[in-house]
N, CA, C and O atoms as a printed pandas DataFrame, in Angstrom:
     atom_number atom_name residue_name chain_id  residue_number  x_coord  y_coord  z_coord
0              1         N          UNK        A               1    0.836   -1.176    0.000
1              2        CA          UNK        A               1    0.000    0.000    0.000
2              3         C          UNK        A               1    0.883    1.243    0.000
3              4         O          UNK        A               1    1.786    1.412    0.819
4              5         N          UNK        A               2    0.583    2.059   -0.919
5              6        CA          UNK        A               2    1.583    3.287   -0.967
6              7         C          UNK        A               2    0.494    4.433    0.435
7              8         O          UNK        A               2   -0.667    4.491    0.839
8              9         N          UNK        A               3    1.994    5.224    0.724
9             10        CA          UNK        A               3    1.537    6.184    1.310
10            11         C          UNK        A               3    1.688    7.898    1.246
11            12         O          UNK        A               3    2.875    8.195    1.378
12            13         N          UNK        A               4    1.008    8.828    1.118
13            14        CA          UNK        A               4    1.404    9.995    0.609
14            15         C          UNK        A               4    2.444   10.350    0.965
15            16         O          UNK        A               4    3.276    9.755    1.649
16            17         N          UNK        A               5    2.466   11.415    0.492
17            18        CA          UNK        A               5    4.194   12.622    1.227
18            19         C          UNK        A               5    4.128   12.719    2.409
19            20         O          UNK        A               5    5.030   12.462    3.206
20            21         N          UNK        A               6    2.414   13.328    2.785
21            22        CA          UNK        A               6    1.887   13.894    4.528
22            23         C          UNK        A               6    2.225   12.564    5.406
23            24         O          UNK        A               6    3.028   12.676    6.332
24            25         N          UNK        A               7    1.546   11.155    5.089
25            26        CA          UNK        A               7    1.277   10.390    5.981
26            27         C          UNK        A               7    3.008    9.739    6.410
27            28         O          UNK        A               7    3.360    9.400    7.540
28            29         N          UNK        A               8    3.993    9.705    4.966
29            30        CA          UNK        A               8    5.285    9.687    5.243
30            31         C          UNK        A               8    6.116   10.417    6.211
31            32         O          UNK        A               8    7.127   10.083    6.828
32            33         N          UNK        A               9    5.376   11.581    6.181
33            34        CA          UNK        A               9    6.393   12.739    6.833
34            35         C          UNK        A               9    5.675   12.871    8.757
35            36         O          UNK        A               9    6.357   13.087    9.759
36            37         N          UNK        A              10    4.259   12.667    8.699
37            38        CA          UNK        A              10    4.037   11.740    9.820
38            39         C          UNK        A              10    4.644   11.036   10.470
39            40         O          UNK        A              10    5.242   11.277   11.518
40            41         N          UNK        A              11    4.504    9.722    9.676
41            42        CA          UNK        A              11    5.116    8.386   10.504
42            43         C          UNK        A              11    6.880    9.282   10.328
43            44         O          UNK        A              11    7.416    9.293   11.437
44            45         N          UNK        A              12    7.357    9.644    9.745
45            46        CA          UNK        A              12    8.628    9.789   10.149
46            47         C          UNK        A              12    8.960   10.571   11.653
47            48         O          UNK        A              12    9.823   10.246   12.469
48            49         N          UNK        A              13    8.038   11.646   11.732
49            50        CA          UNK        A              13    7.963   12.578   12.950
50            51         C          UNK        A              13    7.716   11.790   14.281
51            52         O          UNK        A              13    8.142   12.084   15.398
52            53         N          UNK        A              14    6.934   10.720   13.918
53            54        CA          UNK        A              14    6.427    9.660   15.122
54            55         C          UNK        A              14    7.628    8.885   15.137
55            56         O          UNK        A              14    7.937    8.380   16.217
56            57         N          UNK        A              15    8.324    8.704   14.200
57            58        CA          UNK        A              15    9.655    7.780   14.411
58            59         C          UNK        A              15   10.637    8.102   15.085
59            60         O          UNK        A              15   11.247    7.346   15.842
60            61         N          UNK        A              16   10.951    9.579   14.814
61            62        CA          UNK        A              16   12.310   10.404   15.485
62            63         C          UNK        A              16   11.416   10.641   16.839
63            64         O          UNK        A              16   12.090   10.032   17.670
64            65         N          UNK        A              17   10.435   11.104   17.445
65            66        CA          UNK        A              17    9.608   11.647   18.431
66            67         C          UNK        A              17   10.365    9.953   19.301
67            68         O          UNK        A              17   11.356    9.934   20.031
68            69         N          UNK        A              18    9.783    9.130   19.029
69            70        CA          UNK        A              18   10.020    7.956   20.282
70            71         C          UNK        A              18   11.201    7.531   20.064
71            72         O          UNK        A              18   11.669    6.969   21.054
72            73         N          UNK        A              19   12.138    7.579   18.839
73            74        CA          UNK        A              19   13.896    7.650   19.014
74            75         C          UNK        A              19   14.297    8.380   20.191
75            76         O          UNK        A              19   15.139    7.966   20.988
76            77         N          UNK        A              20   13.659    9.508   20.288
77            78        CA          UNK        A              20   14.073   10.761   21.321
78            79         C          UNK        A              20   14.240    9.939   22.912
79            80         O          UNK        A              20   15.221    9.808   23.644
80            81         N          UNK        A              21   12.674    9.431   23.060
81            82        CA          UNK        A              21   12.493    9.133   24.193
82            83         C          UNK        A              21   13.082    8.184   24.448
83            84         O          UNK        A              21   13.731    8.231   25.493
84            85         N          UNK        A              22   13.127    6.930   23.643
85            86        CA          UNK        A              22   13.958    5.970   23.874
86            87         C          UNK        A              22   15.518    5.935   24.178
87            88         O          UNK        A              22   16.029    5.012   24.812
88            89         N          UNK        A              23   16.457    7.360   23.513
89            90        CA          UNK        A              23   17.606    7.049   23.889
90            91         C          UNK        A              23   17.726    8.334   24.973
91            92         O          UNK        A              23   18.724    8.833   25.493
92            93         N          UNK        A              24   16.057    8.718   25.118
93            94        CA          UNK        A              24   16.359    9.543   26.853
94            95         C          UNK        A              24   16.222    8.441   27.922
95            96         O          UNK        A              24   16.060    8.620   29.129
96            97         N          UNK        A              25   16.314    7.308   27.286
97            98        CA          UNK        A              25   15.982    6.363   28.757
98            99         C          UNK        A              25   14.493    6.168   28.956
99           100         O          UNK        A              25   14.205    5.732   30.071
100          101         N          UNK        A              26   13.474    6.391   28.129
101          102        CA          UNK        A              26   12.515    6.684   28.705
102          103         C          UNK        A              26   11.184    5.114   27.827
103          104         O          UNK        A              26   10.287    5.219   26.991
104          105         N          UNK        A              27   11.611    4.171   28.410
105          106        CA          UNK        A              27   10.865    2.794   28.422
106          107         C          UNK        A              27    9.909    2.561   28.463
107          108         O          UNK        A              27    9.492    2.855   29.583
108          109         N          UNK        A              28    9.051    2.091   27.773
109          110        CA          UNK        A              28    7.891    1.283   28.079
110          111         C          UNK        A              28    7.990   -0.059   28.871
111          112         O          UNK        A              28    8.801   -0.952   28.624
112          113         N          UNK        A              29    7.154   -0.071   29.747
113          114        CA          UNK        A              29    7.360   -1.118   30.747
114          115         C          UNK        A              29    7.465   -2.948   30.054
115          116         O          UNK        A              29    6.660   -3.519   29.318
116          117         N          UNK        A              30    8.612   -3.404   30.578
117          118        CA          UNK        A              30    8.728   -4.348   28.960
118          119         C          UNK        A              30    9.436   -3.803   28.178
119          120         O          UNK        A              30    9.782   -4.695   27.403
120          121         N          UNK        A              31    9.931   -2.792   27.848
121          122        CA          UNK        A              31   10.572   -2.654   26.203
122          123         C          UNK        A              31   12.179   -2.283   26.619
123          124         O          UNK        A              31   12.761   -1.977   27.659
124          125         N          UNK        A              32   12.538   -2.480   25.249
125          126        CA          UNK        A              32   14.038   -2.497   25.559
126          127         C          UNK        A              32   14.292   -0.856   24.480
127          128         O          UNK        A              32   13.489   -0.292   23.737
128          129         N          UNK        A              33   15.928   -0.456   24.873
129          130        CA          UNK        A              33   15.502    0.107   23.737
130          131         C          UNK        A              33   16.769   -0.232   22.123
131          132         O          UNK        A              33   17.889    0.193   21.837
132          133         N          UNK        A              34   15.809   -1.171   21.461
133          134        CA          UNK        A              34   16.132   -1.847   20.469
134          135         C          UNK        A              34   14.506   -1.019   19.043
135          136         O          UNK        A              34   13.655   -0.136   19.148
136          137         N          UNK        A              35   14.915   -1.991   17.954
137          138        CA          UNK        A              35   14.207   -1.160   16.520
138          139         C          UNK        A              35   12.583   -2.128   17.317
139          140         O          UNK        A              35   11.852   -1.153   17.487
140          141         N          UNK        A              36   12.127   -2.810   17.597
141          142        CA          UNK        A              36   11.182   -3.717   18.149
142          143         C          UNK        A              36   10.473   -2.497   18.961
143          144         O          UNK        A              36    9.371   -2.019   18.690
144          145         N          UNK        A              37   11.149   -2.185   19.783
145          146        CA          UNK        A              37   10.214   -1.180   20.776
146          147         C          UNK        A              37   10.070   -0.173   20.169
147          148         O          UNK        A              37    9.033    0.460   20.369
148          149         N          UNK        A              38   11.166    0.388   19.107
149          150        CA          UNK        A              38   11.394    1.629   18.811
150          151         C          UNK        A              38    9.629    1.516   17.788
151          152         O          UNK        A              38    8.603    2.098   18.143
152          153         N          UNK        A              39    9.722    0.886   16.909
153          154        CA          UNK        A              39    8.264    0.331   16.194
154          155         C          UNK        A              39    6.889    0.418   16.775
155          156         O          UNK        A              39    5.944    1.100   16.379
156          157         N          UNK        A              40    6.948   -0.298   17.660
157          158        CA          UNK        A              40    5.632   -0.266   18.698
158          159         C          UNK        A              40    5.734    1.624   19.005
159          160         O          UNK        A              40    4.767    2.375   18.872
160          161         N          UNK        A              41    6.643    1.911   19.277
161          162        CA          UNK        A              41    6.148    3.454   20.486
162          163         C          UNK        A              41    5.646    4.132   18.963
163          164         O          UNK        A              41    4.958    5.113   19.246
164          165         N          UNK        A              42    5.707    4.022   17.931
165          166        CA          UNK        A              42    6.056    4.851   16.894
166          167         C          UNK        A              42    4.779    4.481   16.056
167          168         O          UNK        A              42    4.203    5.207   15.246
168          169         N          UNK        A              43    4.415    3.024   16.475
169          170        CA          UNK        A              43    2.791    2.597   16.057
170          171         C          UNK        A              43    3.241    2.210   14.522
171          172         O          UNK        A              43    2.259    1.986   13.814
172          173         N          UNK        A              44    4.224    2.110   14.000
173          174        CA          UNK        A              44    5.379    1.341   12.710
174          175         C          UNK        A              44    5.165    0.199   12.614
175          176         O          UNK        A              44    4.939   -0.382   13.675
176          177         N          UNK        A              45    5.140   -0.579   11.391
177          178        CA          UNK        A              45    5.367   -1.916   11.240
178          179         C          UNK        A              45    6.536   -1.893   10.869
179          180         O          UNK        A              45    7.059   -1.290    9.931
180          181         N          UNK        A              46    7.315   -3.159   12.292
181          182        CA          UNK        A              46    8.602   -2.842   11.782
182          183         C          UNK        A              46    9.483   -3.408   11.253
183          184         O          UNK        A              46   10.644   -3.588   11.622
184          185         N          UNK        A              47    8.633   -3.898    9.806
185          186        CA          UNK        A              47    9.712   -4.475    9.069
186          187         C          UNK        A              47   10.026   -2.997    8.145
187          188         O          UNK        A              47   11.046   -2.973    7.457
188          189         N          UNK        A              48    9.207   -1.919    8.167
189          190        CA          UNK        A              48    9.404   -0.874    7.695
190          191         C          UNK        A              48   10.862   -0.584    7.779
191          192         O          UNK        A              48   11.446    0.074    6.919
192          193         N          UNK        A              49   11.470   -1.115    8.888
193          194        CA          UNK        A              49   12.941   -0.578    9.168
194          195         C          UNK        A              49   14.070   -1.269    8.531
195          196         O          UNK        A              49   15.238   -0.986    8.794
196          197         N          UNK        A              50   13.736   -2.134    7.732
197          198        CA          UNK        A              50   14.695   -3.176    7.079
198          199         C          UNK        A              50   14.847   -3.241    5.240
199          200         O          UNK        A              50   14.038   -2.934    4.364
200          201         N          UNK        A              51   15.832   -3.618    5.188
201          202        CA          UNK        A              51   16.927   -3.659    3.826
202          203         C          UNK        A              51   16.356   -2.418    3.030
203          204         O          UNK        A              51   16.870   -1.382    3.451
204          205         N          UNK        A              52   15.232   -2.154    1.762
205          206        CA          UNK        A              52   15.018   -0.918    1.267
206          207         C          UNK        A              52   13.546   -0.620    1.476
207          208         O          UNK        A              52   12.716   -0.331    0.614
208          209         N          UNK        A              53   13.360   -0.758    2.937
209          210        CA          UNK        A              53   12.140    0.075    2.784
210          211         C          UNK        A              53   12.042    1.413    3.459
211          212         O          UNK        A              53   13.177    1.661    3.867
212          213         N          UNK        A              54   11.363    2.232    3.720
213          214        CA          UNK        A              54   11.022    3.095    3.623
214          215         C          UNK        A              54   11.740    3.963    4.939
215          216         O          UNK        A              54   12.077    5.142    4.835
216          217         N          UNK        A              55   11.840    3.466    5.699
217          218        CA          UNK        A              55   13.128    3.739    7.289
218          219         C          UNK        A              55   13.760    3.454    7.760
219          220         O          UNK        A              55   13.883    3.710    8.958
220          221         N          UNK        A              56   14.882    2.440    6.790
221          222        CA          UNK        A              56   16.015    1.584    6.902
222          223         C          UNK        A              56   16.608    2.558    7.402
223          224         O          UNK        A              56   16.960    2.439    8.575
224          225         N          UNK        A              57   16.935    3.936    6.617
225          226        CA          UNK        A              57   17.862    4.930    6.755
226          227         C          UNK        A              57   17.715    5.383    8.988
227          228         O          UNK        A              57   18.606    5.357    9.837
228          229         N          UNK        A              58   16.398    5.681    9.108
229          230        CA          UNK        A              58   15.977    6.179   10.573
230          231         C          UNK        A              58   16.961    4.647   11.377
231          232         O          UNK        A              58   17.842    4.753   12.229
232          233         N          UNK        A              59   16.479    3.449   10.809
233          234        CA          UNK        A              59   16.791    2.461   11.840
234          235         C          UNK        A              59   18.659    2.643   11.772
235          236         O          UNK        A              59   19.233    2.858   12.839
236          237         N          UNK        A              60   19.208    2.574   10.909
237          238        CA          UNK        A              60   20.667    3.274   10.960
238          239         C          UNK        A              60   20.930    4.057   11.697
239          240         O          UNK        A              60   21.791    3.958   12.571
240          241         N          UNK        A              61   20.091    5.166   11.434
241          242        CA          UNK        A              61   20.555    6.428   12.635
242          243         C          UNK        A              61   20.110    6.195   14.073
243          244         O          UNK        A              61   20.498    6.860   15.034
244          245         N          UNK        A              62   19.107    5.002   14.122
245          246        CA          UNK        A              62   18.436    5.077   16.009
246          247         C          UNK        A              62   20.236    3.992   15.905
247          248         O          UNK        A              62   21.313    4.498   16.219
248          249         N          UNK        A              63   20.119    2.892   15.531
249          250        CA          UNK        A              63   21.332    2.076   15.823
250          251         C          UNK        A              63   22.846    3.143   16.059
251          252         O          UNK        A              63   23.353    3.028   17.176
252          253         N          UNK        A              64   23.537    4.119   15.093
253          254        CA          UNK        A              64   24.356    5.040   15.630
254          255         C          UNK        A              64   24.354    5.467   16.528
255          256         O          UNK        A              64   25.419    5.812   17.041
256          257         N          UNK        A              65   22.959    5.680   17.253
257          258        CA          UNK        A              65   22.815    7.187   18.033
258          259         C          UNK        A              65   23.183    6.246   19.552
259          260         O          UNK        A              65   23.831    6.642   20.521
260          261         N          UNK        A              66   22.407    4.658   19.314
261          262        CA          UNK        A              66   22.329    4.066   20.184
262          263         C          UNK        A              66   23.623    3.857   21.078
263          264         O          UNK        A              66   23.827    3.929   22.290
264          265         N          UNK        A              67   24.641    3.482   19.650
265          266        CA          UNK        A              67   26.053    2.966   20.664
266          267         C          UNK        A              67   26.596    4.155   20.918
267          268         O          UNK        A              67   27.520    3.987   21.714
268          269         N          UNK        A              68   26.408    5.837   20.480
269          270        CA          UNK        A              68   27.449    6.414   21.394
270          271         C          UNK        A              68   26.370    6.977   22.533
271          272         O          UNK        A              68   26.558    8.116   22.960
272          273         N          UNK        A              69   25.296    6.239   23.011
273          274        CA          UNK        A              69   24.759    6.634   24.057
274          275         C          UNK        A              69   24.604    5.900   25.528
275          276         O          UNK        A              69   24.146    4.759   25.594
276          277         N          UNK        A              70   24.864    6.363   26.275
277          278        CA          UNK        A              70   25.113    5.352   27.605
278          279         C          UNK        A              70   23.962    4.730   27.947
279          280         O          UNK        A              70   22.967    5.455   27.975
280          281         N          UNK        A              71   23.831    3.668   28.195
281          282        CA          UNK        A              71   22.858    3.055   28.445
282          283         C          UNK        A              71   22.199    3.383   30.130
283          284         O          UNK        A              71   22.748    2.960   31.147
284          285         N          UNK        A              72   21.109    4.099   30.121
285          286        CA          UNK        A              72   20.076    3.954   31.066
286          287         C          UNK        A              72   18.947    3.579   31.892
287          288         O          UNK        A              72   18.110    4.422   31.570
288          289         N          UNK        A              73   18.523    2.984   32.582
289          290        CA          UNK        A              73   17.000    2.640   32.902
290          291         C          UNK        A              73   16.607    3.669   33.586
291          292         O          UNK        A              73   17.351    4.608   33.869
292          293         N          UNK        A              74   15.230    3.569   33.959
293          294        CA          UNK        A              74   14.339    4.355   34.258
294          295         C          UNK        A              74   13.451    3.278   35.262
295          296         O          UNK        A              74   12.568    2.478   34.955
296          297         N          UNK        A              75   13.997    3.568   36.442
297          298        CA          UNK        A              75   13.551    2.355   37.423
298          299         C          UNK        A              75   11.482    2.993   37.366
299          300         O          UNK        A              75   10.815    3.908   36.882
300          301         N          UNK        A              76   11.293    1.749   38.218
301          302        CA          UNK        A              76    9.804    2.079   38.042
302          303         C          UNK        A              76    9.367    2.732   39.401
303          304         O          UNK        A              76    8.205    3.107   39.560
């Protein structure tokens, strides 16, 4: 199913929006922060994030951003 420019530029905003939170430490109870959770917070199907589809490029940049970031929890 194709999707417009708007609904692209959407889901992309929802993609970077829970990248944010995720490498602020900021978890869903259960989630790690890997492309799996990153998907769910982002409401993504996430094979979207793999070989040429449409946010391979985003899942590259959450994976970069990931290793130079220290890893945190967010106790409950």
């Amino acid at each position: 199913m194709r999707i417009s420019a708007a609904q692209r530029t959407e889901y992309e905003n929802r993609i970077r929006a829970a990248m944010e939170r995720l490498l602020r430490g900021e978890m869903p109870t259960g989630g790690k922060c890997d492309i799996k959770t990153l998907a769910n917070e982002a409401a993504v199907d996430r094979t979207a994030f793999y070989g040429t589809r449409p946010y391979a490029r985003l899942r590259v940049e959450f994976e970069r951003r990931l290793q130079g970031t220290p890893r945190r929890r967010r106790d409950p």
